[in-house]
DOFIMAR-640836 format. One line per field, with one value per residue (C-alpha): chain; residue in one letter; x, y, z; residue number from 0. Coordinates in Angstrom, 1 decimal, decimal comma. Layout:
BEGIN
chain (A|...);
res (a|...);
c1 (X|...);
c2 (Y|...);
c3 (Z|...);
n (NUM|...);
This chain:
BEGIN
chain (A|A|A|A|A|A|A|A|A|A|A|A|A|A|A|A|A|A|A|A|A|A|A|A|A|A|A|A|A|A|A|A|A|A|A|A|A|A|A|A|A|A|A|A|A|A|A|A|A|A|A|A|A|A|A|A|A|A|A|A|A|A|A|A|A|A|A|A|A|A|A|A|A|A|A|A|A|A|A|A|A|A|A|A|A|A|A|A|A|A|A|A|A|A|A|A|A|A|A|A|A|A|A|A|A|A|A|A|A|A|A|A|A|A|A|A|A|A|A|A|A|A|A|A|A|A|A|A|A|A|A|A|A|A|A|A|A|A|A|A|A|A|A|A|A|A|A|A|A|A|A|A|A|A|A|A|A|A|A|A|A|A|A|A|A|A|A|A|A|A|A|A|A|A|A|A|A|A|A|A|A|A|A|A|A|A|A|A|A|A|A|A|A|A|A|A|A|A|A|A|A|A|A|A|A|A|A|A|A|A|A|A|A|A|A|A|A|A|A|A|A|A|A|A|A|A|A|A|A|A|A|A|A|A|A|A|A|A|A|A|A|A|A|A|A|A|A|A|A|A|A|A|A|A|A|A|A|A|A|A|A|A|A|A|A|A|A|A|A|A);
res (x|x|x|x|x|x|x|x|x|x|x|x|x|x|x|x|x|x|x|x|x|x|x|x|x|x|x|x|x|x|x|x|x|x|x|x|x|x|x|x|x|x|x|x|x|x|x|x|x|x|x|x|x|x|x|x|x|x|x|x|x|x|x|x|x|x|x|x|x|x|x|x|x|x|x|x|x|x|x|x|x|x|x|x|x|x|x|x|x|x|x|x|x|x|x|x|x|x|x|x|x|x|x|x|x|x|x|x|x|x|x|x|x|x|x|x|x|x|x|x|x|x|x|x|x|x|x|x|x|x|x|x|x|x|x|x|x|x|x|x|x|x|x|x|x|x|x|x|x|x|x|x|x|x|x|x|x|x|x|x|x|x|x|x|x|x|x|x|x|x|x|x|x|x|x|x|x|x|x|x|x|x|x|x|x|x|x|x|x|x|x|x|x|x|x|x|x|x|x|x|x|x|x|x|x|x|x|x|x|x|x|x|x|x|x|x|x|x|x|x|x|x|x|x|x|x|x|x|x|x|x|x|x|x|x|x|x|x|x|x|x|x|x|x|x|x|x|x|x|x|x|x|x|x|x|x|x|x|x|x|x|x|x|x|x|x|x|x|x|x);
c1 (0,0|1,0|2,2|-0,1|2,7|5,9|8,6|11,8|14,4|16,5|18,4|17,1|14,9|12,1|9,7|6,6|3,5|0,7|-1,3|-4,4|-2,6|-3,2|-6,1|-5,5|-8,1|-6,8|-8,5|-10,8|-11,9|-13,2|-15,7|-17,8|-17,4|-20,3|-18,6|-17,7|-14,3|-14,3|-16,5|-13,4|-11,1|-13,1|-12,9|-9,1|-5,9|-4,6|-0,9|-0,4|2,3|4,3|3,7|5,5|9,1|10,0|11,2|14,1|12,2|8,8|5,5|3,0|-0,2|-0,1|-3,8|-7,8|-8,7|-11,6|-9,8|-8,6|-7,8|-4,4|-5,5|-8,7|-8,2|-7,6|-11,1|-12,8|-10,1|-12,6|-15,4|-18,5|-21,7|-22,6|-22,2|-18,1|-17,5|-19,4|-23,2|-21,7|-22,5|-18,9|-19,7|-22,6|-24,2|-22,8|-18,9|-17,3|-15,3|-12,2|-12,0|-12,3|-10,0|-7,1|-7,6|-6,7|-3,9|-2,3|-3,1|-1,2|1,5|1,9|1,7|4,8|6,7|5,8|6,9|10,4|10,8|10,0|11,9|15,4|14,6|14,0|17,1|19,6|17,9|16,5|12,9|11,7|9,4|6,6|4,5|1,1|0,0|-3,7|-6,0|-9,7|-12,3|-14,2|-16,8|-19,4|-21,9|-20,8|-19,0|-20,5|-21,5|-19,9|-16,6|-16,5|-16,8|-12,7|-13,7|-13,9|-11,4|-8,0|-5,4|-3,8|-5,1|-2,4|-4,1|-2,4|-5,3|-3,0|0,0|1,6|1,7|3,4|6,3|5,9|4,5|7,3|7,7|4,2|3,9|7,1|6,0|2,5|4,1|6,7|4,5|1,9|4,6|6,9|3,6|5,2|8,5|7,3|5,2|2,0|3,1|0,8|0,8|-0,9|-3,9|-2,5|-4,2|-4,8|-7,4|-10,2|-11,7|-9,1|-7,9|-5,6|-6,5|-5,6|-2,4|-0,6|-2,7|-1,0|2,7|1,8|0,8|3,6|6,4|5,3|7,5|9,8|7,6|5,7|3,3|1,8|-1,6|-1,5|-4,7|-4,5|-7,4|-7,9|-7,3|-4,2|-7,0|-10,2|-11,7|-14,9|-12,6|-9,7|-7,6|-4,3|-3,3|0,0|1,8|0,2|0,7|4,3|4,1|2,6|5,3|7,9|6,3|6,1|9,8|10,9|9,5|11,9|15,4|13,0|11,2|14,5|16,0|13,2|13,2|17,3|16,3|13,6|15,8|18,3|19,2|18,9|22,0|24,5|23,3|24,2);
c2 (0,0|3,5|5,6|8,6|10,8|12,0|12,9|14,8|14,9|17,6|19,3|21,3|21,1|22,6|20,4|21,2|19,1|20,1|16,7|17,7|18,9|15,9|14,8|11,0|8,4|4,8|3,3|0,6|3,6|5,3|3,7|3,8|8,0|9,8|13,3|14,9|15,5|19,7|18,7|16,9|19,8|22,3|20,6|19,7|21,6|22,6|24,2|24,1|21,8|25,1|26,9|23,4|24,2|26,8|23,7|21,6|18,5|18,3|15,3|15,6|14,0|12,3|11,2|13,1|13,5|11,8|8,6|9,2|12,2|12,4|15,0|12,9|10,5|6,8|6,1|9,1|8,8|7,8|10,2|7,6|10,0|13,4|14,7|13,7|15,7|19,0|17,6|15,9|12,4|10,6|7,2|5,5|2,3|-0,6|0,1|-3,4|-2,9|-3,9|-1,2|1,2|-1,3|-0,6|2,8|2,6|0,3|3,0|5,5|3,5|2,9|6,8|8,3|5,4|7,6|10,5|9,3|7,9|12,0|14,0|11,2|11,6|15,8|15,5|12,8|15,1|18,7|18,5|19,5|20,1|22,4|22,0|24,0|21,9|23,9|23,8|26,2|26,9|28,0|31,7|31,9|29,1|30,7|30,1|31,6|34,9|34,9|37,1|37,1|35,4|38,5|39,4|39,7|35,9|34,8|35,6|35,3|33,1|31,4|29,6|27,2|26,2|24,4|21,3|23,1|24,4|27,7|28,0|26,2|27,1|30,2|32,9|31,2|31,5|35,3|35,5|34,1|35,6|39,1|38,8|36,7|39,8|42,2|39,6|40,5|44,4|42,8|40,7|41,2|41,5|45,1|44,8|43,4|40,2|39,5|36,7|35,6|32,8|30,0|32,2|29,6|26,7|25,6|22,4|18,8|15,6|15,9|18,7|17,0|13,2|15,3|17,0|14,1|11,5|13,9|16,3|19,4|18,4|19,5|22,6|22,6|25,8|24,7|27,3|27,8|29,9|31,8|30,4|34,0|32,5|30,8|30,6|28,2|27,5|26,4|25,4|28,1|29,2|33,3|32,1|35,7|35,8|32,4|32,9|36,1|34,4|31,1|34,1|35,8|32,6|32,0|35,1|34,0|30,7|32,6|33,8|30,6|28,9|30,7|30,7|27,3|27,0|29,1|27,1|23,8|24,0|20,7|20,8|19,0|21,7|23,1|21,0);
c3 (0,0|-0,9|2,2|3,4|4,1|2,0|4,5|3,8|6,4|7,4|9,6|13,0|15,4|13,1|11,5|9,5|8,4|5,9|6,6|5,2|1,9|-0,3|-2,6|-4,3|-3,2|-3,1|-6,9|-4,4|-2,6|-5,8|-6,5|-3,2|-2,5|-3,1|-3,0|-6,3|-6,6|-6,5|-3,1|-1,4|-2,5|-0,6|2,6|2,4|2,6|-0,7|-1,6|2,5|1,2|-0,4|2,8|4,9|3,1|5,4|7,4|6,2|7,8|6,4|7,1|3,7|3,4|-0,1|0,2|0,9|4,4|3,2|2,7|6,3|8,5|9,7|12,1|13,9|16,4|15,0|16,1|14,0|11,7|8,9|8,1|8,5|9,0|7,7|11,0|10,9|8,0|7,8|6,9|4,2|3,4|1,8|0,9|-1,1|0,9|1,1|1,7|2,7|5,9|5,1|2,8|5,6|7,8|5,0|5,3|9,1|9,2|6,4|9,5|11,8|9,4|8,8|12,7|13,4|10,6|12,4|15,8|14,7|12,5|16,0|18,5|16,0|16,8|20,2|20,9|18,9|20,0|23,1|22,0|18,4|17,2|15,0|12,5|12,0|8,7|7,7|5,8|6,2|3,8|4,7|2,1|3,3|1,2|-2,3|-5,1|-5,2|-1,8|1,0|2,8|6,8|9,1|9,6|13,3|13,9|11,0|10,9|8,4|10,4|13,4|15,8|17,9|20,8|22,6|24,1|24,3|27,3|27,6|31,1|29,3|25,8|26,0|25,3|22,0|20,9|21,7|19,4|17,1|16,6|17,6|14,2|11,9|12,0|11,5|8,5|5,9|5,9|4,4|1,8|-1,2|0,8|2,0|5,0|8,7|9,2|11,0|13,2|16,3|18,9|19,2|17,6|15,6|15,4|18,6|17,2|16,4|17,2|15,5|18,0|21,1|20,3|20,0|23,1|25,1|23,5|23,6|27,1|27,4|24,5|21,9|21,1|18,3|16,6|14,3|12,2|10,0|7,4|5,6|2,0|0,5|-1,4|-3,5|-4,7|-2,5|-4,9|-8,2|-6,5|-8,4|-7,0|-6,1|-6,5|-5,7|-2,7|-1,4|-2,0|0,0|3,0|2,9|3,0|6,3|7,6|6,7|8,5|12,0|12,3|13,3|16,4|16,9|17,0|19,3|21,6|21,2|22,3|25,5|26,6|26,1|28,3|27,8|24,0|22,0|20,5|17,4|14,1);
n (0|1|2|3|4|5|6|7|8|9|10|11|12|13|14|15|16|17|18|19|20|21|22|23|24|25|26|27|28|29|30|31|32|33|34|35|36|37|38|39|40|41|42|43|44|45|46|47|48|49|50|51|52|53|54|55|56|57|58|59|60|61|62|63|64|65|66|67|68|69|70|71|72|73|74|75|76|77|78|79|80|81|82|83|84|85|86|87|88|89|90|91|92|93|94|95|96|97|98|99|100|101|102|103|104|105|106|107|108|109|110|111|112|113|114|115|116|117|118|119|120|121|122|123|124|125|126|127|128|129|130|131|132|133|134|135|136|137|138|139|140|141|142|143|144|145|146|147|148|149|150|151|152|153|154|155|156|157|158|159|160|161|162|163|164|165|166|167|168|169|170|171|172|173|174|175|176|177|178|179|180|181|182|183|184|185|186|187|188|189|190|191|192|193|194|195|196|197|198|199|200|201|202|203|204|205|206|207|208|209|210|211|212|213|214|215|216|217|218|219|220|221|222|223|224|225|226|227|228|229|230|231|232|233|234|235|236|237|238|239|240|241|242|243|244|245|246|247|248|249|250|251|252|253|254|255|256|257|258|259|260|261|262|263|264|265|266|267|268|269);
């Protein structure tokens, strides 16, 4: 079976995933979805893969969240009811089980790849860092219909919902406090509407990390607002996206050193 996630090693303690960036189906899945295929691209993560190489160690989900969410706990990994997966109903009757069985043990398969990436960071750095990049649609109403109200939708929203602020905490004011400020210095000319746990609070992704690897790793789910695309046709504003990956780029040098200061233990830098 084809793996769910793509992962490029690097060096440093910063890693970044885009696990909802993919859109394949396995071919014996195909046949039992009853979502068009423009319908599974509005729900999942697109070009968040682009944003993910401001990290020299990357995770990539290769396949629809609709095949399996990397981001769900294993036992709501699979969308099964309308209710799982925003009043949507994914699958015509009559789906045998084991198709949905294969789709777990692939789940399995790809969070052990994930463990042995942030163990070699922590064992080598003392604590590894972790941007959990997601995007999120703001015009619910259709094509033509109106923009989300900027009041409750960010450009970016970091959700730090698991994540321990009393240790971690320094680092994420850094970072929110420079990413709003990095838009001035790239093409985007402006600052950044960047806030905390407005809307987006984290998922099962940052909370497993939290829980497996305690103090020694800090994950920021960043959710960006789908203005670097149209989110009805898919279609990609290609300048702007590349404005936003190079704010985002400008925040590491401060997110790693933050990250050096609150590691006292941490390995020497390679």
């Amino acid at each position: 079976m084809e793996p769910l996630v793509a992962i490029t090693r690097g060096d440093g303690p910063l890693v970044a995933a885009a696990l909802h960036a993919g859109h394949a189906v396995r071919p014996d899945l195909l046949p039992h979805l009853a979502l068009a295929d423009d319908e599974r691209l509005r729900e999942e993560d697109p070009f968040t893969e682009h944003l993910a190489t401001v990290a020299p160690t990357r995770i990539v989900g290769l396949r629809s969240r609709f095949e399996v969410d990397l981001d769900r706990p294993p036992e709501r990994a699979v969308y099964r009811t309308p209710e799982e997966a925003w009043g949507l109903t994914v699958w015509k009757d009559g789906v045998p089980e084991t198709v949905f069985e294969a789709s777990r043990e692939a789940y399995r398969a790809a969070y052990a790849e994930i463990e042995a990436v942030l163990a070699e960071k922590v064992a080598r750095y003392g604590s590894v860092v972790v941007f959990d990049v997601h995007a999120y649609n703001h015009r619910r109403e259709g094509p033509d219909g109106p923009f989300a109200q900027e009041e409750e939708n960010p450009e970016v929203d970091v959700g730090t919902g698991s994540l321990d602020r009393a240790r971690w905490g320094p680092l994420v004011d850094r970072f929110v406090r420079e990413l709003r400020v990095a838009g001035e210095a790239t093409a985007l000319r402006f600052g950044l509407d960047v806030r905390e746990n407005v809307r987006f609070r984290g998922g099962y992704f940052a909370e497993w990390a939290h829980a497996r690897f305690a103090d020694r790793a800090c994950v920021l789910a960043l959710a960006f607002k789908k203005t670097f695309m149209d989110e009805w046709t898919g279609g990609l504003y290609d300048e702007h996206l590349d404005a936003l990956r190079a704010a985002l780029a400008l925040t590491v040098p401060g997110v790693l050193e933050e990250r050096a200061r609150l590691t006292p233990t941490a390995a020497a830098e390679a």
